[in-house]
C-alpha positions as a Python dict, from the first residue, in 0.01 Angstrom:
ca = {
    (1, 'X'): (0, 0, 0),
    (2, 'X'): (245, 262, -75),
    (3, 'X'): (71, 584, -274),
    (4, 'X'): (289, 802, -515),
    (5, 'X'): (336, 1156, -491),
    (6, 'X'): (285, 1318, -813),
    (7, 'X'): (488, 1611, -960),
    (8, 'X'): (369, 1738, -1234),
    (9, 'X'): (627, 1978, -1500),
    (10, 'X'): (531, 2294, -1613),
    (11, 'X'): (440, 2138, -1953),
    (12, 'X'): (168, 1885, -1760),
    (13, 'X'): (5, 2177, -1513),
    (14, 'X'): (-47, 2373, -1790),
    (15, 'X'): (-229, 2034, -2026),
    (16, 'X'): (-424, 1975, -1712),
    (17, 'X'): (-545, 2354, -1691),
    (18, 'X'): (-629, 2380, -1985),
    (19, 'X'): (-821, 2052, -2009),
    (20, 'X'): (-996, 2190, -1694),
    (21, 'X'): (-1096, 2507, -1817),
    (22, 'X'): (-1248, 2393, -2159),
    (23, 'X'): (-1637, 2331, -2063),
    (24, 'X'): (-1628, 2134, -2396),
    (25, 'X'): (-1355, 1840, -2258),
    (26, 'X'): (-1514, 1805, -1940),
    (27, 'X'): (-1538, 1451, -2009),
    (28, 'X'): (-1179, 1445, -2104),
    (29, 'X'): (-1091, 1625, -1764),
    (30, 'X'): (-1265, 1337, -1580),
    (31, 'X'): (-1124, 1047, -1747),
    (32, 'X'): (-778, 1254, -1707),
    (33, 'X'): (-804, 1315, -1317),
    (34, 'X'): (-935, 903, -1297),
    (35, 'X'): (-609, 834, -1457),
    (36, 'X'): (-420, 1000, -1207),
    (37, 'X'): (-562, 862, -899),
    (38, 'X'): (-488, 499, -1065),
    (39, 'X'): (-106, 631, -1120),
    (40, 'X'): (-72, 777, -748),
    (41, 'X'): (-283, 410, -604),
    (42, 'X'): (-101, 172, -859),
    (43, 'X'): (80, 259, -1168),
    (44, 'X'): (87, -58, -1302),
    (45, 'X'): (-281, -98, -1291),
    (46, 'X'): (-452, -268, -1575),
    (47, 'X'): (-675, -2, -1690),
    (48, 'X'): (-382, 206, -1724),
    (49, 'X'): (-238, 3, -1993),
    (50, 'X'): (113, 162, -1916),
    (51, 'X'): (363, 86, -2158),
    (52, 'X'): (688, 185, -2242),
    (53, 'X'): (732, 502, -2509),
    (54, 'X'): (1029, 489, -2624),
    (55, 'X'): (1054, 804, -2914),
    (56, 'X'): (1193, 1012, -2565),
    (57, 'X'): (1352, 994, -2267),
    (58, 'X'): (1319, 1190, -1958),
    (59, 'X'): (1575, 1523, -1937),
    (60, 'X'): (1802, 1263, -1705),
    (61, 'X'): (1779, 940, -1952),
    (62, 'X'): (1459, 841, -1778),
    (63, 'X'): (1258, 601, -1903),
    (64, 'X'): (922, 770, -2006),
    (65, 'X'): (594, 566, -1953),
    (66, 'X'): (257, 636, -2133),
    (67, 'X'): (-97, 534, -2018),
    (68, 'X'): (-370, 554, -2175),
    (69, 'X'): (-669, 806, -2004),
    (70, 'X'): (-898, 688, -2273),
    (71, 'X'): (-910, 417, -2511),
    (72, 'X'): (-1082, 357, -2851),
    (73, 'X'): (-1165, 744, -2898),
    (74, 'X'): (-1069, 985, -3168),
    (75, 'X'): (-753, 1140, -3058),
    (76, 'X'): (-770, 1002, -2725),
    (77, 'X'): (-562, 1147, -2429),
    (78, 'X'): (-222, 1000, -2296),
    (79, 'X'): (-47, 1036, -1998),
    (80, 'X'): (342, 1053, -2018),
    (81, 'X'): (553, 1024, -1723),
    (82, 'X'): (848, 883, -1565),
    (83, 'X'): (927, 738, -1210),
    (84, 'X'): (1136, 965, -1017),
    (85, 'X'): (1328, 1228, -888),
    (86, 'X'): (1333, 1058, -577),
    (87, 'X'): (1129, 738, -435),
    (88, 'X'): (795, 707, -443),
    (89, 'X'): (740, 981, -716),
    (90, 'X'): (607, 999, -1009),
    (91, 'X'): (692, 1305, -1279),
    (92, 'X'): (415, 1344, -1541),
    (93, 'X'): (582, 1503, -1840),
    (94, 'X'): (247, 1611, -2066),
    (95, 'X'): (-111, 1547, -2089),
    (96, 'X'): (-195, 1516, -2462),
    (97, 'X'): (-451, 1365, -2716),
    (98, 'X'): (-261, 1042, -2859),
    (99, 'X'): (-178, 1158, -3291),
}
């Protein structure tokens, strides 16, 4: 089984730090870091739920990817990310409640 390296942009570090720091989305933090040990093990695992978003594309045409780190929640948080910039890596683009 081949694991993904994950490379996360400036935009993604800085979603993830802040998620980590605020004592109040703790929960939110853990469902976020689960998320990203299913994309590194298997990003086409079914509790991902990874579809296709197709409103943008990555800063080289590539196709962007969401999955879901939470699911029937108020303004639940989504994982965006594209394969890539070189095999067997993934590029998350932004950690963000879904609008």
């Amino acid at each position: 089984m081949m694991l993904f390296r994950l490379l996360f942009t400036k935009q993604a570090a800085e979603d993830l730090r802040r998620l980590k720091e605020n004592k109040s989305l703790q929960k939110r933090y853990k469902a976020v870091c689960k998320t990203l040990g299913y994309l590194e093990a298997n990003p086409k695992h079914p509790s991902l739920q990874t579809h296709k978003y197709s409103a943008i594309q990555g800063l080289n045409g590539e196709e962007i990817l969401e999955a879901y780190a939470e699911n029937k929640t108020p303004a639940a948080y989504r994982i965006f990310w594209h394969y890539g910039i070189g095999k067997g890596i993934i590029t998350i683009i932004a950690i963000t409640p879904h609008p």
